[in-house]
VEXDREN-2710 file (C-alpha; in Angstrom, 1 decimal):
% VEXDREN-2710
k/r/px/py/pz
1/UNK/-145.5/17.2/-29.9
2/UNK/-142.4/16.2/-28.2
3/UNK/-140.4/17.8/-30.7
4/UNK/-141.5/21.3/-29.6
5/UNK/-140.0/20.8/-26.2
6/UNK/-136.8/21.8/-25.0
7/UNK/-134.0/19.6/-23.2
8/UNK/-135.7/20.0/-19.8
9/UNK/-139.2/20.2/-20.8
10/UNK/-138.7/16.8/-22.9
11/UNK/-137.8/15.1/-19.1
12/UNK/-140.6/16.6/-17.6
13/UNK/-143.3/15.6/-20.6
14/UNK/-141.9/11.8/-20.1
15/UNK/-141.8/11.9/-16.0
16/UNK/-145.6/13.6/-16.2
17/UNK/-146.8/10.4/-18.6
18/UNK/-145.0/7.9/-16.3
19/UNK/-147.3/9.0/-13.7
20/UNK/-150.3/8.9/-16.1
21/UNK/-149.0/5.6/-18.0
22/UNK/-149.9/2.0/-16.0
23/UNK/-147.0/-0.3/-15.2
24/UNK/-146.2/-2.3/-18.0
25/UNK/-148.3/0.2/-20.7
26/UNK/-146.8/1.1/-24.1
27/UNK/-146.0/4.8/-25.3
28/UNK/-145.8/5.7/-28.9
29/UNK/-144.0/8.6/-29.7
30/UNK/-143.4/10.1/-33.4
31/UNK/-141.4/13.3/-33.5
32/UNK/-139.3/15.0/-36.2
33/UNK/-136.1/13.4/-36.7
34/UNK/-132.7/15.0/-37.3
35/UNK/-131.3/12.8/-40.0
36/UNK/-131.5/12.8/-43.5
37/UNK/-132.8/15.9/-45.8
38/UNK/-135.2/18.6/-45.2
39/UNK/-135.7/18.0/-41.2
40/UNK/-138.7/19.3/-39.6
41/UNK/-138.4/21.7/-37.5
42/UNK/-137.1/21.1/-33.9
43/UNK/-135.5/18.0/-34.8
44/UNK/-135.0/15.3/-31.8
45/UNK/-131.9/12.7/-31.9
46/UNK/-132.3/9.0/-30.8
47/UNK/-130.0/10.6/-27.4
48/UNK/-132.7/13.0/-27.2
49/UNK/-135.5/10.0/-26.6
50/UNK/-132.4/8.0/-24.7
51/UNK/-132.0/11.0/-22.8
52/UNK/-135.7/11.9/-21.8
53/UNK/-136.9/8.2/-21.8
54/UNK/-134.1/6.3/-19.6
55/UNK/-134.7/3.8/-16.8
56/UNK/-134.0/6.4/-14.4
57/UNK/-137.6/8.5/-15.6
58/UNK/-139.9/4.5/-15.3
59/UNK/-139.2/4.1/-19.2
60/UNK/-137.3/1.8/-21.1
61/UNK/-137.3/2.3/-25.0
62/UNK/-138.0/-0.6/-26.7
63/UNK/-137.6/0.9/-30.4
64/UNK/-136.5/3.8/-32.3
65/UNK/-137.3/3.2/-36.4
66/UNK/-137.0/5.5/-39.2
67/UNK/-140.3/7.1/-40.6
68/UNK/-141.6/9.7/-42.6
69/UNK/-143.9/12.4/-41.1
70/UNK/-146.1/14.2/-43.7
71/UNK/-146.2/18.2/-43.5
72/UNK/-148.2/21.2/-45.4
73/UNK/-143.9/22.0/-45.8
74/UNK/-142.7/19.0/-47.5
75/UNK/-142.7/17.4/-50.1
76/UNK/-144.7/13.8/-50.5
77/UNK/-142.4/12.0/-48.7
78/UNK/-142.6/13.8/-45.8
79/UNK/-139.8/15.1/-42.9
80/UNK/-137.5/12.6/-41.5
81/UNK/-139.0/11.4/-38.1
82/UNK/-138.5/8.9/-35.4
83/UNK/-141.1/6.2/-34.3
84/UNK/-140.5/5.3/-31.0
85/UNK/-142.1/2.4/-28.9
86/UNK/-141.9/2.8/-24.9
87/UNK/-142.5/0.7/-22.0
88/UNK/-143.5/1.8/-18.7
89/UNK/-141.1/0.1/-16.2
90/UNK/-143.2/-1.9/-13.3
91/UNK/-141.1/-0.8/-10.0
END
């Protein structure tokens, strides 16, 4: 669901799981991507994870890899996506 947020609501999803999220737990977040053909819609950059997932909110990103995410819209190949792996920063 991240990709439905906007700017601000995309820093407040990841400060509300660092509170929910142990020290030292792992986050896992697939979101439409914006590159290649035939994005999804509300496509999310790699700043946009950067952005909402930076040391300064108790994350550090640990991976962003191309993948494909399956929709009723596209075809079998799917929407360009992001698979992000995140680590919750011990203080």
């Amino acid at each position: 669901m991240f990709h439905t947020f906007n700017t601000e609501e995309r820093r407040e999803y990841a400060a509300s799981l660092a509170t929910a999220t142990e020290y030292g737990g792992t986050l896992y977040v697939l979101c439409f991507g914006d590159e290649g053909p035939d994005v999804g819609p509300h496509p999310v950059s790699q700043q946009d994870l950067r952005t909402a997932f930076g040391p300064s909110s108790g994350w550090t990103i640990a991976s962003i890899v191309p993948e494909r995410v399956r929709t009723a819209f596209h075809d079998q190949n799917g929407a360009p996506a992001w698979l992000t792996i995140i680590n919750r920063n011990a203080t």
